[in-house]
C-alpha positions in Angstrom: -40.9 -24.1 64.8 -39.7 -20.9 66.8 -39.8 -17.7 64.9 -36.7 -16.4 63.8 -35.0 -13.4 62.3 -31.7 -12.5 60.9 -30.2 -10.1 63.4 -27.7 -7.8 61.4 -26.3 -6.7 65.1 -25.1 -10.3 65.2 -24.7 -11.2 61.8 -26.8 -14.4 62.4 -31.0 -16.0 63.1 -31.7 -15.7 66.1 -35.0 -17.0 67.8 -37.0 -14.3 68.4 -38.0 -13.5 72.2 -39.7 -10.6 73.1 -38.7 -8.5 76.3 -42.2 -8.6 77.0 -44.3 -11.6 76.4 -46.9 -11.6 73.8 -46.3 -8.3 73.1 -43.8 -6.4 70.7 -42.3 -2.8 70.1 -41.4 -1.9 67.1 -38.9 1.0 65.5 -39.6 1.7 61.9 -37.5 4.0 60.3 -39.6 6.4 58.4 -39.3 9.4 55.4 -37.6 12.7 55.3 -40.5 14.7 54.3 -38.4 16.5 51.8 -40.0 15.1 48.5 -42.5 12.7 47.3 -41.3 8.9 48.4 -39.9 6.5 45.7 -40.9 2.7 45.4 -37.2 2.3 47.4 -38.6 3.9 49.9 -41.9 1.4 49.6 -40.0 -1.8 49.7 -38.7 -0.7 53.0 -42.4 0.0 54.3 -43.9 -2.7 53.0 -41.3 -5.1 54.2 -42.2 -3.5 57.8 -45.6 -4.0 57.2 -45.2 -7.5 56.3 -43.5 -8.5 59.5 -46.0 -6.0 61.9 -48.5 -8.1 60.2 -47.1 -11.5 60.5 -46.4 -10.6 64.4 -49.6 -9.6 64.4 -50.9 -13.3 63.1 -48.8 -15.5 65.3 -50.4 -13.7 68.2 -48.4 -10.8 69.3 -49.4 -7.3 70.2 -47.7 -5.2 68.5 -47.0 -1.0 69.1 -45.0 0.4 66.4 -43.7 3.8 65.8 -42.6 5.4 62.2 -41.0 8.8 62.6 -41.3 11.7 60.3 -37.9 13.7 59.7 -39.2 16.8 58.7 -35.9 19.0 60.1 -32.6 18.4 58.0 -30.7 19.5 55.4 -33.0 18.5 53.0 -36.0 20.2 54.4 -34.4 23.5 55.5 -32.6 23.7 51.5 -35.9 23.3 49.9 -38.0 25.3 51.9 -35.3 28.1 51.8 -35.6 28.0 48.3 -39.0 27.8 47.5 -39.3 30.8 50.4 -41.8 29.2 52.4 -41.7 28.0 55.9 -40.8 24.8 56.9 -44.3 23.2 57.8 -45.2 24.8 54.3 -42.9 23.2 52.7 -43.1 19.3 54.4 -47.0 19.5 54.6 -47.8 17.9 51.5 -45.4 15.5 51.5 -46.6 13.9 54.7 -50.0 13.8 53.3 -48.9 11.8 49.8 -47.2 10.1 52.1 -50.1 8.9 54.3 -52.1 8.3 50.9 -49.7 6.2 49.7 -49.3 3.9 53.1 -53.3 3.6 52.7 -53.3 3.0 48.7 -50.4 0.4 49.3 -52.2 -0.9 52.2 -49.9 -0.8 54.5 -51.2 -1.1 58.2 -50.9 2.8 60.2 -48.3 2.8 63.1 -49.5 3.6 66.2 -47.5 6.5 66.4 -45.4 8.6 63.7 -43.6 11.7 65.9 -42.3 14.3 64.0 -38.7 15.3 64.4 -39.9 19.4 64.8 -42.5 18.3 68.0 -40.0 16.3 69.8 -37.2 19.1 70.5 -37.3 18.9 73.6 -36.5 15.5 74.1 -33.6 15.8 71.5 -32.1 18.4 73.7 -32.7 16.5 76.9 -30.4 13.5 75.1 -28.1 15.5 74.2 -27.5 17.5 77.8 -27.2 13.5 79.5 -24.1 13.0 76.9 -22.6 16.4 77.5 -22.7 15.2 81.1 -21.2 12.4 80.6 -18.5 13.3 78.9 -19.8 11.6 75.0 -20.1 14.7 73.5 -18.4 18.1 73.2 -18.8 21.8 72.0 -17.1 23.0 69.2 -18.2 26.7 68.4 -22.3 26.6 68.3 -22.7 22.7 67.6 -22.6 20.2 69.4 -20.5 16.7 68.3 -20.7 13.1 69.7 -17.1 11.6 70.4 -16.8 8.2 68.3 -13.8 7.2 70.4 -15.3 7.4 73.5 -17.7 4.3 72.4 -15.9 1.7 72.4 -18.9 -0.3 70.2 -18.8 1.9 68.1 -19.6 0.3 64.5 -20.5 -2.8 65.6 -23.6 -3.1 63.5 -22.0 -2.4 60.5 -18.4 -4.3 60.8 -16.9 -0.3 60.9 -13.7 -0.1 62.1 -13.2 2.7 64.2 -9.4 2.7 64.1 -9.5 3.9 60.4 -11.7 6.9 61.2 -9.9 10.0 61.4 -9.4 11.0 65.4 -11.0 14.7 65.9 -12.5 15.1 62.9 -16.2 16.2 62.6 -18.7 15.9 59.9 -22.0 18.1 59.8 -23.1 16.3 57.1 -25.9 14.2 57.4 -24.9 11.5 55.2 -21.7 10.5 54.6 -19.0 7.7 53.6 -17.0 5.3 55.3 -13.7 7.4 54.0 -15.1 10.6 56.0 -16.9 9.2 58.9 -16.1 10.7 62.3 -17.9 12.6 64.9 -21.0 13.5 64.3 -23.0 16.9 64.9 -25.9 16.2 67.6 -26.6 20.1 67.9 -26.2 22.1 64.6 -25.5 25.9 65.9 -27.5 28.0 63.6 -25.8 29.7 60.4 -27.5 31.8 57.6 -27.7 28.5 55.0 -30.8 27.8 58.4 -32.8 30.7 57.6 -35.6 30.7 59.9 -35.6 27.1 61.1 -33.9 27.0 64.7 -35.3 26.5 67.8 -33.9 28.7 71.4 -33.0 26.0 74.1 -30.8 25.7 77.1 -27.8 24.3 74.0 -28.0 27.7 71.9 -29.7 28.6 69.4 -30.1 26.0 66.4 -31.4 22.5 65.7 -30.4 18.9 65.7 -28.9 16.8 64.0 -30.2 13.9 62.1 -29.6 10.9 63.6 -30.5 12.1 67.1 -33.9 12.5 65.8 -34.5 8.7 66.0 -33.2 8.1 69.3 -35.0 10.2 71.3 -38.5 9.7 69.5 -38.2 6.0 69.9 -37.3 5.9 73.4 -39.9 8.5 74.2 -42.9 6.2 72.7 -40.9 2.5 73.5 -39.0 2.6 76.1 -35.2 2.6 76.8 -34.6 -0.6 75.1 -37.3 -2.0 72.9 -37.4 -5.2 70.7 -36.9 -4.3 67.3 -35.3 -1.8 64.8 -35.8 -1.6 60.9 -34.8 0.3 58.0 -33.1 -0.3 54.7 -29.3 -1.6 54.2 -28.3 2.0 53.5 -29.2 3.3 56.8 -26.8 0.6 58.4 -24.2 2.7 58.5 -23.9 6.1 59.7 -27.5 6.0 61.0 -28.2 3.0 63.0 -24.6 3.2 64.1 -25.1 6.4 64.9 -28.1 5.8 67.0 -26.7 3.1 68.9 -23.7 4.9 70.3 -25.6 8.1 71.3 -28.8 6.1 72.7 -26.6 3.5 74.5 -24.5 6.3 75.9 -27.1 8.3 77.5 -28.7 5.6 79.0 -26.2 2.8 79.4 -28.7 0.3 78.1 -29.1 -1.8 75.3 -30.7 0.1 72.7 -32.5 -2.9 70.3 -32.5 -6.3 70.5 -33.1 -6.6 67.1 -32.2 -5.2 63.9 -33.5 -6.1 60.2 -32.5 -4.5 57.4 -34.5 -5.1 54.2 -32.1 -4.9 50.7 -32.2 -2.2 47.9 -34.4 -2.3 45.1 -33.4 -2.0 41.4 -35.4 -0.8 38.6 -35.1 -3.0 35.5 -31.9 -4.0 36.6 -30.2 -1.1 37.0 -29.6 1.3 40.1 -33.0 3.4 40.5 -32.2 7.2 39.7 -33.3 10.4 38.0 -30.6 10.1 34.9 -32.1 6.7 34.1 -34.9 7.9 33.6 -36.2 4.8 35.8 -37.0 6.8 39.4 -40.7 6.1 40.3 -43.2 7.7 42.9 -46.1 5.3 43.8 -48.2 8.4 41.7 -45.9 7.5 38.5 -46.4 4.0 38.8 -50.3 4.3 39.0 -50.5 7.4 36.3 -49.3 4.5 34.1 -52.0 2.2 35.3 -50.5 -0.5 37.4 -52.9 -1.5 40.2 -51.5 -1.1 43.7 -52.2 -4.1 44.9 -49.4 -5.4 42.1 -47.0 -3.1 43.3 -47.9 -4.1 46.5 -47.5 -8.0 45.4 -43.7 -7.3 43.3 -42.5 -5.2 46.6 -43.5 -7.9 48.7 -42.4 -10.9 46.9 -39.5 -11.3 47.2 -37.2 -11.7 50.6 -36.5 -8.6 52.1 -32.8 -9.0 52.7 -32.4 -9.8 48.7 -31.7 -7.0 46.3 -35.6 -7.0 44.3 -35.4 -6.1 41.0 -39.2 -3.8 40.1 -40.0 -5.1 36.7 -42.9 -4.5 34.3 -43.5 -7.6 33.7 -43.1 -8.3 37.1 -46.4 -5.9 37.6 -47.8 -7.8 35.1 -46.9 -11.2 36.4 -48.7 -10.3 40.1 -51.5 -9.4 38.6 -52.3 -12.4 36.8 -51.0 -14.3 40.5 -53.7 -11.7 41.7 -56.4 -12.5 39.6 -56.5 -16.2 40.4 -56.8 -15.1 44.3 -59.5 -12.8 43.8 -61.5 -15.4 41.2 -60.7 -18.5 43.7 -62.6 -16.2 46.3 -65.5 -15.8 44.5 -65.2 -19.8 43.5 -65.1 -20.9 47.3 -68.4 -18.6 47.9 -70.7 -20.1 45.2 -69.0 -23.1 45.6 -71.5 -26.4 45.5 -72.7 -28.3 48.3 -71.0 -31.8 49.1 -68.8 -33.3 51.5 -64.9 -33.5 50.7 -65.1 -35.9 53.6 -62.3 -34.2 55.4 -60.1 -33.4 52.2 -60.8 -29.4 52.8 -59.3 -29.8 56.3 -56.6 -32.0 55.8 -55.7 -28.9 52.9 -56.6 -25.9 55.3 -54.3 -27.6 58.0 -50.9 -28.1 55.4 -51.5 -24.4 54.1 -51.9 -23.4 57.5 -48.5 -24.9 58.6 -46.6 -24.2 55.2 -47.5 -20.4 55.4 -46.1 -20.6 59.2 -43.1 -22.4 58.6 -42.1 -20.1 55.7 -42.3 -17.2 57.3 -41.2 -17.9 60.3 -38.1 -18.4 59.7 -36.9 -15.1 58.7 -40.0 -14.2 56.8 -39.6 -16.2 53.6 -42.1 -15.1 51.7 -41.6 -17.3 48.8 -42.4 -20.7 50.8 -45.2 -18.5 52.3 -46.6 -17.4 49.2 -46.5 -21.2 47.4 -48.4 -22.8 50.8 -51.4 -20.1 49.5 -51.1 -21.1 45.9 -51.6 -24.6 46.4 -54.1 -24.5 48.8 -55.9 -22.6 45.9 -54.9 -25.6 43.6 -56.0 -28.3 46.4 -59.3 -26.9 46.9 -60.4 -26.5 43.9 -59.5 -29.8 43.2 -62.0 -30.4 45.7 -64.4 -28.3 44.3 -64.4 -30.0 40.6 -64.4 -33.5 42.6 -67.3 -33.1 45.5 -68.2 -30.3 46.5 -67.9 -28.8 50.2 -70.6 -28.2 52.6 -71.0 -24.9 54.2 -69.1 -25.5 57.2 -65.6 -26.5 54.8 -66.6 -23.6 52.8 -66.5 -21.3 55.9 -63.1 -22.8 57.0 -61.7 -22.1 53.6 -62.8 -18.6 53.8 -61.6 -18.0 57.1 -58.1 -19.3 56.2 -58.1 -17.0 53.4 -58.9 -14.1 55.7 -56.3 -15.5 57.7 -53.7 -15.3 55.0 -54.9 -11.9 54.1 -54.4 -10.2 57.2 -50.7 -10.6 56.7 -50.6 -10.2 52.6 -53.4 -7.5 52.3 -54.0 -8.9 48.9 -55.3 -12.1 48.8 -59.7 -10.6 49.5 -60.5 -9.0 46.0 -60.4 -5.2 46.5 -63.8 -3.8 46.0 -63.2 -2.0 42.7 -63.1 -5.6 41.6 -66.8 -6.2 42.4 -68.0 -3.2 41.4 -70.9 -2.9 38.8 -72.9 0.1 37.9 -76.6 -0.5 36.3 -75.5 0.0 33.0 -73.4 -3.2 33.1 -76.1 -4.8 34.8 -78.8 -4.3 32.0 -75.7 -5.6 29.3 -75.6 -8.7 31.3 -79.4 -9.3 31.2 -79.8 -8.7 27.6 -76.8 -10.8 26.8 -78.5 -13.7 29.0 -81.8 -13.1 27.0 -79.9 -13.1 23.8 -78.7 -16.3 24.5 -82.1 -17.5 25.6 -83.7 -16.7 22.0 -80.4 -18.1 20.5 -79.3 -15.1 18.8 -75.6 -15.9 19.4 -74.5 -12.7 17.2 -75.8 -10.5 19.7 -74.7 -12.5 22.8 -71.4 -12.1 21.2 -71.1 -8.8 20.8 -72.6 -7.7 23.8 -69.7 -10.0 25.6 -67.5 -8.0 23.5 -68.7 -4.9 24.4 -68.7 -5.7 28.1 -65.2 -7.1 27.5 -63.9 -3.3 26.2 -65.4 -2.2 29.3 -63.6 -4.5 31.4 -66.1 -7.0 33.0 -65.2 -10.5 31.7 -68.0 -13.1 31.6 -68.0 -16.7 32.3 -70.8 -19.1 31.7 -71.2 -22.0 34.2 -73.4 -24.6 35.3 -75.3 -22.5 37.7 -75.6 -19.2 35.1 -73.7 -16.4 34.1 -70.3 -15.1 36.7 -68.4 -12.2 36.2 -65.7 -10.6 37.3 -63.9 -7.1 36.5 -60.3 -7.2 34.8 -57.5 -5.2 36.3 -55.3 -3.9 34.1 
């Protein structure tokens, strides 16, 4: 089956096909360094992550970049008012934000430019359209002319014949009701303080959505394979980048474009007055484990609206659970021979978990092949046994699956035991020996409150940590 993804350029799957083969590059919208980011925000990266990663497994070599905007708006208002400069002010926002990506496990791009070390090449856009007659001066800043793009909108179904002819917007985010030309080169004005930069355009800085352009042509190329963000960057952004990158260098800009949907908070509309806006640091002060965030934000299709539940957290972590205890399972597993069972069940997980997401990255056909592989090998397990080479095959499909879900290999806090716990154990196991059951009890209840669950087997005592 080829691999295919919902193009939102042409409103339609396409097979993917690389401009290079075997190898991929890849655009991933990144943060605005002007606060800490939300889960929103998350679902987008995560969703990226998942496809770099599933790339990644079918064979391809992937170079991504994930810029940082820390110049707009947003950034010069709060550093202004918190009277700090503007590397102050963005500084620890990019590092919670790298904390997060590696909490979240989300794979590092290869590169992540920032918007104020790539001036330069903003400027050196900007100059081609000026030349070509795309953009124009009005006083100190610098607009792109929609009209003269005869695209323009394409991406997002706008129609350019109800925007307003000559009107300019130096906002950086607008609506469909105000959109027209956009500012490339923002001339400097008090409400800038002390962020502007001297080049051969004036004095001043650049607009948002020029950022993108020129960072992801600098590290991919003219044209590279494909572009992703959320829904709400559809329109002005993407079309934005489009018709200024496309105008500079009369090239296609991406082949591709995936958008992943918005996410929802106990179904309703994530924001402040709700009361039901998260930071990944809210969600894990309350004691949700990452790698159940990771599992809700991941679980469902990206281009379908996910609705972030508790219950949801606590549903992936029991999925979790029987992952991480199925590992352990498979490596003490018994000797015997399934007499070619394990394979035949390695082989339809192996081509259900493909199918699934290759076509568009359905997760949820993807996510069921890895379930019931778990279900068909342990059938396996109660019925014969495997012998060691079965029980490597099983654990390198797992490590297979992992590489694209990042979950699926218990994380090590889930192994952890400290010596106390250790001596617990023993004198619970020589309780039972002397059969004093009272104490075995309430030493398994004790180890219980400290959240290491026993189980007792045929081959002696297991345990495993609980993850609240």
């Amino acid at each position: 089956m080829a691999l295919e993804f919902y193009n939102t350029y042409s409103k339609k799957k396409e097979e993917f096909k690389p401009i290079k083969e075997g190898e991929v590059y890849l655009y991933t919208c990144g943060p605005t360094v002007y606060d800490f980011a939300h889960i929103g925000n998350f679902r987008a990266y995560i969703f990226e992550d998942l496809l770099k990663r599933y790339l990644i497994y079918r064979g391809y070599k992937v170079l991504q970049v994930m810029n940082l905007t820390d110049v707009d708006d947003k950034t010069i208002k709060g550093s202004i008012a918190r009277k700090i400069s503007l590397d102050e002010y963005t500084a620890p926002y990019k590092e919670a934000f790298f904390e997060d990506v590696d909490t979240l496990k989300i794979s590092r791009a290869d590169y992540y430019p920032e918007a104020t070390a790539h001036v330069p090449e903003m400027v050196d856009m900007i100059q081609k359209l000026l030349e070509k007659g795309y953009a124009y001066r009005q006083g100190d800043s610098i607009y792109y002319r929609i009209s003269k793009f005869p695209n323009y909108g394409q991406l997002s179904g706008m129609d350019v014949s109800q925007l307003k002819a000559g009107a300019r917007v130096d906002s950086e985010e607008y609506d469909k009701e105000t959109a027209a030309d956009f500012a490339l080169w923002k001339g400097w004005d008090d409400d800038d303080g002390d962020v502007y930069w001297e080049t051969e355009l004036g004095k001043g800085r650049p607009g948002w959505h020029i950022e993108c352009s020129a960072m992801s042509m600098k590290y991919l190329g003219e044209t590279f394979d494909i572009h992703c963000g959320g829904v709400d960057n559809i329109f002005p952004h993407h079309d934005n980048e489009i018709a200024q990158s496309e105008a500079a260098t009369g090239k296609r800009f991406a082949n591709y474009w995936l958008h992943n949907a918005h996410l929802m908070v106990e179904g309703r509309k994530m924001a402040k007055s709700f009361n039901n806006f998260y930071t990944l640091k809210d969600l894990l002060n309350k004691g949700m484990h990452p790698l159940a965030i990771r599992y809700v934000l991941l679980a469902t299709h990206y281009r379908q609206q996910l609705n972030f539940t508790f219950d949801g957290i606590n549903a992936a972590l029991a999925s979790l659970q029987r992952l991480w205890d199925f590992y352990e399972t498979v490596q003490s597993a018994k000797e015997g021979d399934s007499g070619g069972k394990i394979k035949g069940a390695v082989d339809k997980a192996k081509r259900a978990f493909t199918a699934g997401l290759d076509d568009d990255l359905n997760i949820s056909p993807a996510l069921a092949s890895v379930f019931d592989f778990v279900k068909d090998v342990n059938r396996v397990l109660n019925e014969t046994g495997i012998s060691h080479e079965e029980k490597q095959m099983v654990m390198d499909t797992l490590e297979g699956f992992d590489t694209v879900l990042a979950f699926v290999k218990p994380p090590d806090e889930a192994r952890i035991i400290d010596e106390d716990i250790e001596k617990l154990i023993e004198q619970r196991n020589a309780a039972r020996k002397n059969k004093d059951y009272a104490e075995s009890d309430r030493i398994r209840d004790l180890l219980l409150e400290k959240g290491i669950i026993l189980e007792d087997t045929r081959d002696g005592t297991k345990w495993k940590r609980k993850v609240e």
